[in-house]
ZATITOR-604848 format. One line per field, with one value per residue (C-alpha): residue in one letter; x, y, z. Coordinates in nm, 3 decimals. Each point is the difference from the previous one (the first is absolute). Last residue first. Layout:
N
code = [A/...]
px = [X/...]
py = [Y/...]
pz = [Z/...]
REM end
This chain:
444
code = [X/X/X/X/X/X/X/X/X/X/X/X/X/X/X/X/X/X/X/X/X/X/X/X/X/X/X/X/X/X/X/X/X/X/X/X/X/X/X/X/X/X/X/X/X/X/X/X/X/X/X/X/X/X/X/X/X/X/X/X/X/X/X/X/X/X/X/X/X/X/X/X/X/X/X/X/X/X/X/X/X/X/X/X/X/X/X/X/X/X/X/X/X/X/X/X/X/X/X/X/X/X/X/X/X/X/X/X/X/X/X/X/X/X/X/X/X/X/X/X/X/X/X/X/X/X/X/X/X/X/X/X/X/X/X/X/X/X/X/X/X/X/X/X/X/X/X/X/X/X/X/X/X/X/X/X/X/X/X/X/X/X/X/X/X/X/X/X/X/X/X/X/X/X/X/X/X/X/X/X/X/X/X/X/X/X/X/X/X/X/X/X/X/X/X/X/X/X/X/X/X/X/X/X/X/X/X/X/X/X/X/X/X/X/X/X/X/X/X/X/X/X/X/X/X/X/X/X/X/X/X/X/X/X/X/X/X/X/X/X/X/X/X/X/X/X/X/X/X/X/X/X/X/X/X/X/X/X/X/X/X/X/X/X/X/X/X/X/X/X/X/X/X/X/X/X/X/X/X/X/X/X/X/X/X/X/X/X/X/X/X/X/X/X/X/X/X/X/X/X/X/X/X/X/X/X/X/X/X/X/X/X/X/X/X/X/X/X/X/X/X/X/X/X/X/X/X/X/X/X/X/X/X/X/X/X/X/X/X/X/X/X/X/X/X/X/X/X/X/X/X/X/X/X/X/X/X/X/X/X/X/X/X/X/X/X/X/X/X/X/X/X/X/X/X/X/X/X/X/X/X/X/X/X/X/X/X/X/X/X/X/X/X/X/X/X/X/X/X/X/X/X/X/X/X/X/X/X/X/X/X/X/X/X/X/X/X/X/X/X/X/X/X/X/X/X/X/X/X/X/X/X/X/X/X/X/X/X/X/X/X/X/X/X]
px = [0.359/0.152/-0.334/-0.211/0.245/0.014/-0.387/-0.002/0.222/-0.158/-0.379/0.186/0.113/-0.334/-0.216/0.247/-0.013/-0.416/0.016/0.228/-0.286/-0.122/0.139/0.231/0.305/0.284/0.333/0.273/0.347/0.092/0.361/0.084/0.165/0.218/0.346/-0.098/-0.086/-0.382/-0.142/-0.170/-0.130/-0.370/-0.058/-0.294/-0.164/-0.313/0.178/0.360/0.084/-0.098/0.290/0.222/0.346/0.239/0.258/0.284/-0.010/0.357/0.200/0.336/-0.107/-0.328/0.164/0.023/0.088/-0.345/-0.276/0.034/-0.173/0.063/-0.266/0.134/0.271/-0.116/0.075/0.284/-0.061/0.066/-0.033/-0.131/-0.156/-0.055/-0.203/-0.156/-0.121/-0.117/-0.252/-0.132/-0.090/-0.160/-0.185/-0.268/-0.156/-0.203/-0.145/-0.362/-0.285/-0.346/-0.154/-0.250/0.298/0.190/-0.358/-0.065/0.331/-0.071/-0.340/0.069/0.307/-0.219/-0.293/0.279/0.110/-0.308/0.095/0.260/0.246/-0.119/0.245/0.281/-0.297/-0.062/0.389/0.009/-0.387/0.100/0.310/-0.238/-0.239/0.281/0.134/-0.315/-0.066/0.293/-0.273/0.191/0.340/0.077/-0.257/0.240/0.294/-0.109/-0.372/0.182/0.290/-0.253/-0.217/0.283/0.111/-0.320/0.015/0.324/-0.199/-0.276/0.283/-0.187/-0.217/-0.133/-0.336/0.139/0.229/-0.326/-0.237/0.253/-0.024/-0.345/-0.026/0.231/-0.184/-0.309/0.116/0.180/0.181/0.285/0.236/-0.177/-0.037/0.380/0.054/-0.174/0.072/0.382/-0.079/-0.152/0.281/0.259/-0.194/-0.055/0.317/0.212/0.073/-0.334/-0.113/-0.362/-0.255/-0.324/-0.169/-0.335/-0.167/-0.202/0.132/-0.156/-0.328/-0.040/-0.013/-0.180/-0.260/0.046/-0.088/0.229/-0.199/0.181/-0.174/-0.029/-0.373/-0.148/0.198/0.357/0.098/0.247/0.351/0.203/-0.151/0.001/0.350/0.108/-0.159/0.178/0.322/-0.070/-0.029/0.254/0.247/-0.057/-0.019/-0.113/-0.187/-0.174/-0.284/-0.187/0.100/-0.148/-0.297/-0.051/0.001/-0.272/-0.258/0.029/-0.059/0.247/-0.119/0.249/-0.004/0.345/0.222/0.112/0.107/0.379/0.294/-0.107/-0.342/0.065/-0.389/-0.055/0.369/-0.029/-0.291/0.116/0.364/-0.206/-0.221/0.282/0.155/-0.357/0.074/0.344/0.307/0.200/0.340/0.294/0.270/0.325/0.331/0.333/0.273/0.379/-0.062/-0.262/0.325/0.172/-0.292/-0.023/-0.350/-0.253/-0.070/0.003/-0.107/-0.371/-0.108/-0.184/0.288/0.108/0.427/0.083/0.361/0.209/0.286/0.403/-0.098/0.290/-0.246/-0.236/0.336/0.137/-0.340/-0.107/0.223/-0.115/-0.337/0.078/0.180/-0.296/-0.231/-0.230/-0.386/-0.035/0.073/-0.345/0.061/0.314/0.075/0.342/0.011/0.314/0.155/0.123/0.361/0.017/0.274/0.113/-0.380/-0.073/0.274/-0.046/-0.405/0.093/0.204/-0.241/-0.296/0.222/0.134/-0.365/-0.078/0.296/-0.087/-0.349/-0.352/-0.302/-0.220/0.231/-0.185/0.275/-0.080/0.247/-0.081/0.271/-0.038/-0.164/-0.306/-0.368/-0.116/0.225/-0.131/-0.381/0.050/0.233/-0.352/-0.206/0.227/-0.057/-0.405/-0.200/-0.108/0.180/0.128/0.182/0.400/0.209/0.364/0.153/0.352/0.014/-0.196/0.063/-0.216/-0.157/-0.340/0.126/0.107/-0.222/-0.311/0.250/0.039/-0.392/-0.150/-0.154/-0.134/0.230/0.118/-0.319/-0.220/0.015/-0.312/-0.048/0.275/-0.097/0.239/0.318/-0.043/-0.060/-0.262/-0.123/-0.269/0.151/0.084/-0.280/-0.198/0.187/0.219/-0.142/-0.023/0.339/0.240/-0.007/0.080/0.295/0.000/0.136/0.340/0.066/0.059/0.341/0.046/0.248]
py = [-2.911/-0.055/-0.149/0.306/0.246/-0.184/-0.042/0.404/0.004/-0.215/0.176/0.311/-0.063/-0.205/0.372/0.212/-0.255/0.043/0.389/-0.010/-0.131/0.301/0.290/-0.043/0.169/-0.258/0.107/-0.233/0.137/0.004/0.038/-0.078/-0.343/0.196/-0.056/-0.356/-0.078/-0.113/-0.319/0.115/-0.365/0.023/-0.370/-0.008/-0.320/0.056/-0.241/-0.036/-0.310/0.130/0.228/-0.279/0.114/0.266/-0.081/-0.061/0.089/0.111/-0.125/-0.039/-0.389/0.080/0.112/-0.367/0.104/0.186/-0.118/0.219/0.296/0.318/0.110/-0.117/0.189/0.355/0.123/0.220/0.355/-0.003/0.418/0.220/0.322/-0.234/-0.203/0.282/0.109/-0.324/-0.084/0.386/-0.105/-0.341/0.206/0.119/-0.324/0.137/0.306/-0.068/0.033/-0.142/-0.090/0.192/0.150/-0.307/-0.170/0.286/-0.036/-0.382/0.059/0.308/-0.197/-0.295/0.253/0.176/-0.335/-0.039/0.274/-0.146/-0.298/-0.368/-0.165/0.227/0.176/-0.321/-0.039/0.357/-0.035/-0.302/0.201/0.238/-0.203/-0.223/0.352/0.085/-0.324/0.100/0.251/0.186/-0.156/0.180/0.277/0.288/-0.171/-0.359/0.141/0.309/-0.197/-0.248/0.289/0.180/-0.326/-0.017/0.365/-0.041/-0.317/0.161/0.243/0.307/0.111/0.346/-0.149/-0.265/0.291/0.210/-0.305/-0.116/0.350/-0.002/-0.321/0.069/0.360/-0.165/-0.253/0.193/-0.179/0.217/-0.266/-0.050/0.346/0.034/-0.232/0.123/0.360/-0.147/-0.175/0.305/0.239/-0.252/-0.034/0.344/0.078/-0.163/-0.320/-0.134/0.358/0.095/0.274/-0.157/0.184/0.078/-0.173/0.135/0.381/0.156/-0.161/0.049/0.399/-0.028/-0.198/0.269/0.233/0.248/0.261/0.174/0.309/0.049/0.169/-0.354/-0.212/-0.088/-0.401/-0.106/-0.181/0.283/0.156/-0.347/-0.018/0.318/-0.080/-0.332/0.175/0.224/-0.219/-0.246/0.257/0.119/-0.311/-0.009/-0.312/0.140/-0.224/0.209/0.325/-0.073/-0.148/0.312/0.156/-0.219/0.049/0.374/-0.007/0.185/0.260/0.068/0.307/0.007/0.280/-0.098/-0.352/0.032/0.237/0.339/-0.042/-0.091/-0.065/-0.375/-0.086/0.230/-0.183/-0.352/0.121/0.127/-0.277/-0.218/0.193/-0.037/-0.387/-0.018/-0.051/-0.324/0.119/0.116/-0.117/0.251/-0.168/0.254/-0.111/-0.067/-0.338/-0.115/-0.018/-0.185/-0.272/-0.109/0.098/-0.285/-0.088/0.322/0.127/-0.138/-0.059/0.314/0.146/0.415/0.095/0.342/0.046/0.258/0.009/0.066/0.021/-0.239/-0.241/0.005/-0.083/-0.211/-0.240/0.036/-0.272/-0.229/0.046/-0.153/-0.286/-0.077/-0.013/0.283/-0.059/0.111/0.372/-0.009/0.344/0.109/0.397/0.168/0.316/0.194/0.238/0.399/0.141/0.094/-0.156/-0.261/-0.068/-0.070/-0.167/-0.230/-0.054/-0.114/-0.261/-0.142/0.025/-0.210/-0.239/-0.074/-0.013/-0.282/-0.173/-0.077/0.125/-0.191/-0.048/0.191/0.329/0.268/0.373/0.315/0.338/0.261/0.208/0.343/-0.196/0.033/-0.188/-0.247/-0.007/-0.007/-0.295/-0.211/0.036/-0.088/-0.311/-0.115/0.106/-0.217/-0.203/-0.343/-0.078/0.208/0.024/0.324/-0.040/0.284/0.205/0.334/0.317/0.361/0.192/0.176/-0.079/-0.346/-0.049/0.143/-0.222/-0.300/0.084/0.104/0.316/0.056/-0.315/-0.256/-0.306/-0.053/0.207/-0.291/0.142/0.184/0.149/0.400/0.141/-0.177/0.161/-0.204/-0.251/-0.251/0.069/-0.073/-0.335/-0.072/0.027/-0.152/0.197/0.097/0.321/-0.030/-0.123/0.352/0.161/-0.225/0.016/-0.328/0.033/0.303/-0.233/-0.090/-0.333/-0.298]
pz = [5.192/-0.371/-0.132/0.098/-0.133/-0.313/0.036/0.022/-0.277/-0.285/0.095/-0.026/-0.356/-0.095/0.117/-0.201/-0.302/0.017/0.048/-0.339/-0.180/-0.039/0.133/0.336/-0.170/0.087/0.041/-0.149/-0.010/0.347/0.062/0.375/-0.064/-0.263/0.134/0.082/-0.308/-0.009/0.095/0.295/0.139/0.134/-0.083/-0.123/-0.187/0.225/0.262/-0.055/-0.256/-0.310/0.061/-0.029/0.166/-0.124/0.286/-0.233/-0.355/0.011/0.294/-0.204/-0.077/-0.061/-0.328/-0.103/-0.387/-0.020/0.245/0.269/-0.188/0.250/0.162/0.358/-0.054/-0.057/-0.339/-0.035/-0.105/-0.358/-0.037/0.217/-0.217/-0.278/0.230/0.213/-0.341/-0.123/0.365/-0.061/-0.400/0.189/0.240/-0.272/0.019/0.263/-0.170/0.063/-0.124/0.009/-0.353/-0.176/-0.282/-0.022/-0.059/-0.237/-0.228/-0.047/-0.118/-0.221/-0.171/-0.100/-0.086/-0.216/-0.138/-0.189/-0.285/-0.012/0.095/0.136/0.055/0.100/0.197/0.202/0.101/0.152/0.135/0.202/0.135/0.110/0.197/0.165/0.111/0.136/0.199/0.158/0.225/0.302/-0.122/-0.263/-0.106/-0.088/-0.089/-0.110/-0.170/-0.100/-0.189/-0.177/-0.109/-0.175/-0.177/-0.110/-0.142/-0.197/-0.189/-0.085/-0.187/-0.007/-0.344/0.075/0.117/0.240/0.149/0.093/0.062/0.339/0.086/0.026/0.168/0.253/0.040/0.080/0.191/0.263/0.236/0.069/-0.135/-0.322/-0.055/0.113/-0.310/-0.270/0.072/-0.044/-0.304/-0.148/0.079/-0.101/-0.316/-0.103/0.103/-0.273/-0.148/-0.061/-0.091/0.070/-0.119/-0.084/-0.258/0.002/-0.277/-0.312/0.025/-0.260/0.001/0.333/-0.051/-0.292/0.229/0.282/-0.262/-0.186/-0.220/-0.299/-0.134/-0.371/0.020/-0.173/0.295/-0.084/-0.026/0.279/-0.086/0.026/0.295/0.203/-0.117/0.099/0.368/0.011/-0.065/0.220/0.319/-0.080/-0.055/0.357/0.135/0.331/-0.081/-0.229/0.031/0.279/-0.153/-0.354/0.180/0.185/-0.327/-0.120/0.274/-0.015/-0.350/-0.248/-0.304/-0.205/-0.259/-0.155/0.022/0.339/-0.089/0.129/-0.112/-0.108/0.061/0.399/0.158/-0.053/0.060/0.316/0.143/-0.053/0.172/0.277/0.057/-0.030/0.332/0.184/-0.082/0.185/-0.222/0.071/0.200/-0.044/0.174/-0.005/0.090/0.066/-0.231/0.076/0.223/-0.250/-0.253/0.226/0.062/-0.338/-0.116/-0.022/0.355/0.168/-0.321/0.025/-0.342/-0.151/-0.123/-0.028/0.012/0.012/0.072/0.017/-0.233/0.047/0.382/0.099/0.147/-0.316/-0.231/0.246/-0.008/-0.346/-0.145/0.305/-0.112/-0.353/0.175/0.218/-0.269/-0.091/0.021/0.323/-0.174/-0.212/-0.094/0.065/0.048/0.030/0.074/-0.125/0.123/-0.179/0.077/-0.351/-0.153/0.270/0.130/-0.382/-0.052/0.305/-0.076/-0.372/0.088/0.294/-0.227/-0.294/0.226/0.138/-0.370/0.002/0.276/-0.153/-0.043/-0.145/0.286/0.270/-0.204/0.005/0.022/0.019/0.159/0.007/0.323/0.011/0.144/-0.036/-0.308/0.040/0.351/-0.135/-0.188/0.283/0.201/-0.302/-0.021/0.328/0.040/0.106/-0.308/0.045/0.338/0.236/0.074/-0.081/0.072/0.046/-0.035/0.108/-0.097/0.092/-0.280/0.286/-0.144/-0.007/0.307/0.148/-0.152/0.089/0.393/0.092/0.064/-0.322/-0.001/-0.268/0.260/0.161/-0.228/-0.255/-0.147/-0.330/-0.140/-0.136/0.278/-0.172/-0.325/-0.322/0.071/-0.242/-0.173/-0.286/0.068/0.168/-0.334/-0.193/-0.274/-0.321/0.094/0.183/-0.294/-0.152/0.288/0.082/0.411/0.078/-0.201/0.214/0.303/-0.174/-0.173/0.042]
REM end
């Protein structure tokens, strides 16, 4: 456990990084999030009013979660205590929890509670928090890039309000890049940099909306530059690259990055647009995806989405599953492109679909008795009790169509199959009414 004060050694901060001590200290220097910190908005009042509740705050890396929980421990009259889920246990959590009742008992003072890296707390050390938040004894900061609907318990999201933050935009790198190079107190302003145009954008671009990302690749193209003859440092767009030598590709296999991408994947496919299917088809090749994950993927949008209206497409897909198992990377990619663009470029439809509509009506109903003549007449002479009976040969009626409605009779209304009239879908409409109109034809 450590309180916020820890952060702000003065000795430790010259030789701190660079977005570390730039690192805001007052809520109206935060750049961005103006969604849940404009001066109008719920948190930013809350915190000037010094009237704060439990939160959870939820963002990637770089956006601001722990410079938020900064500048309320700088702000509040509460006590301000700081556990990292990392490397923190029950028994720190006993020790916060201790220390925030005496403290409320002696001197009427709370306690806020922060948790870096909260998701990263089992389910029993959550639990321990849980009466503890509820009863007000601390409130609760908790900050975790992972989305906490899935890896906070849900009791503890129950007593916390949820603020997203998002990736910052690139005029709000600009800024930070522009007050690191101007602050001589805490970032680079006693040093004469020059910065190109050209390589500041690219500082932005590869960022990510990171605003560590961005200054730390900005102290390192300073660090790392040689000083003209009058001392000045000059950043080029080569300096620039040199410092950050690949954009990194965000992504969790277990997190949102991948149901994000999968499901971008997917409706791109489904929309038919190629483009984007391949794009985001490169996106979770890049940061590593199981090849494997995304064949499955395919196979499931060329049955559900595609289905009948081209089954060629499943038969494509499944091919690529097996191939890929064979053949592996870097090659699988063109595998997985191929399969993923004939699901994309085929007609859809969402036929198959009826079966999930076909399951609910059948836990909804129960074992419905099937009708007679359906029934196998073969076991242990069940002919004898009329099963079976009446089901003749339906190779025997002309066009091998009977006409029969073999469902139950309390659902002989139900219809579960609709067809969509894409594809090949017009062809099964046209053979269905070709079957009935020669029924028709046949009965008269």
């Amino acid at each position: 456990m450590e309180n916020f004060s820890l952060f702000d050694n003065n000795n430790d901060m010259k030789n701190a990084p660079l977005a570390s001590r730039m690192r805001p200290t007052a809520i109206d220097e935060i750049v961005g999030q103006k969604h849940i910190i404009g001066k109008d908005k719920l948190l930013y009042r809350a915190i000037k009013a010094d009237r704060l509740g439990s939160i959870i705050l939820y963002g990637p890396p770089g956006t601001g979660k722990t410079t938020i929980a900064r500048v309320i421990a700088n702000t509040t009259n509460s006590y301000f205590s700081k556990l990292n889920a990392t490397n923190a246990g029950i028994k720190d959590a006993e020790k916060v929890i201790e220390d925030a009742k005496f403290n409320y008992g002696a001197y009427r003072k709370k306690t806020i509670l922060f948790i870096d890296e909260i998701h990263r707390f089992n389910k029993n050390q959550q639990d321990y928090l849980l009466p503890f938040v509820e009863d007000g004894v601390v409130t609760l900061i908790g900050a975790t890039t992972e989305n906490p609907y899935f890896e906070v318990n849900n009791a503890l999201l129950s007593r916390c309000r949820i603020f997203e933050l998002k990736p910052l935009e690139k005029e709000d790198l600009k800024i930070l890049i522009d007050r690191a190079l101007g602050d001589k107190k805490r970032g680079l302003g006693e040093v004469d940099i020059v910065i190109d145009d050209d390589a500041k954008d690219f500082f932005e671009d590869s960022a990510n909306g990171d605003a560590r990302s961005v200054l730390n690749a900005l102290e390192l193209a300073y660090l790392t530059t040689i000083p003209e003859k009058d001392g000045s440092i000059h950043i080029t767009l080569e300096v620039a690259e040199n410092s950050i030598q690949k954009k990194v590709i965000r992504y969790d296999t277990n997190g949102d990055n991948h149901y994000d991408a999968i499901s971008a994947f997917i409706e791109s496919m489904k929309h038919t647009e190629p483009d984007a299917t391949l794009y985001y088809l490169a996106r979770m090749l890049v940061a590593g995806e199981d090849i494997k994950y995304i064949a499955r993927r395919i196979c499931v949008c060329a049955s559900e989405d595609v289905g009948l209206a081209n089954s060629n497409a499943l038969e494509v897909a499944t091919s690529a599953m097996i191939a890929i198992e064979r053949v592996g990377m870097p090659e699988s990619a063109k595998i997985l492109a191929h399969a993923a663009l004939y699901v994309c470029l085929s007609p859809k439809s969402d036929t198959v679909y009826g079966i999930m509509y076909a399951m609910k009506d059948v836990e909804k109903t129960g074992n419905i008795p099937i009708p007679t003549f359906l029934q196998d007449a073969s076991y242990k002479n069940a002919y004898k009790l009329g099963r079976g009976i009446g089901l003749d040969n339906i190779h025997l009626y002309p066009n091998h169509y009977s006409g029969k409605n073999c469902m139950p009779e309390e659902l002989k209304d139900k219809h579960y199959f609709k067809l969509s009239g894409t594809g090949n879908e017009k062809k099964i409409q046209e053979f269905l009414d070709y079957l009935k109109e020669n029924l028709k034809k046949n009965l008269n």
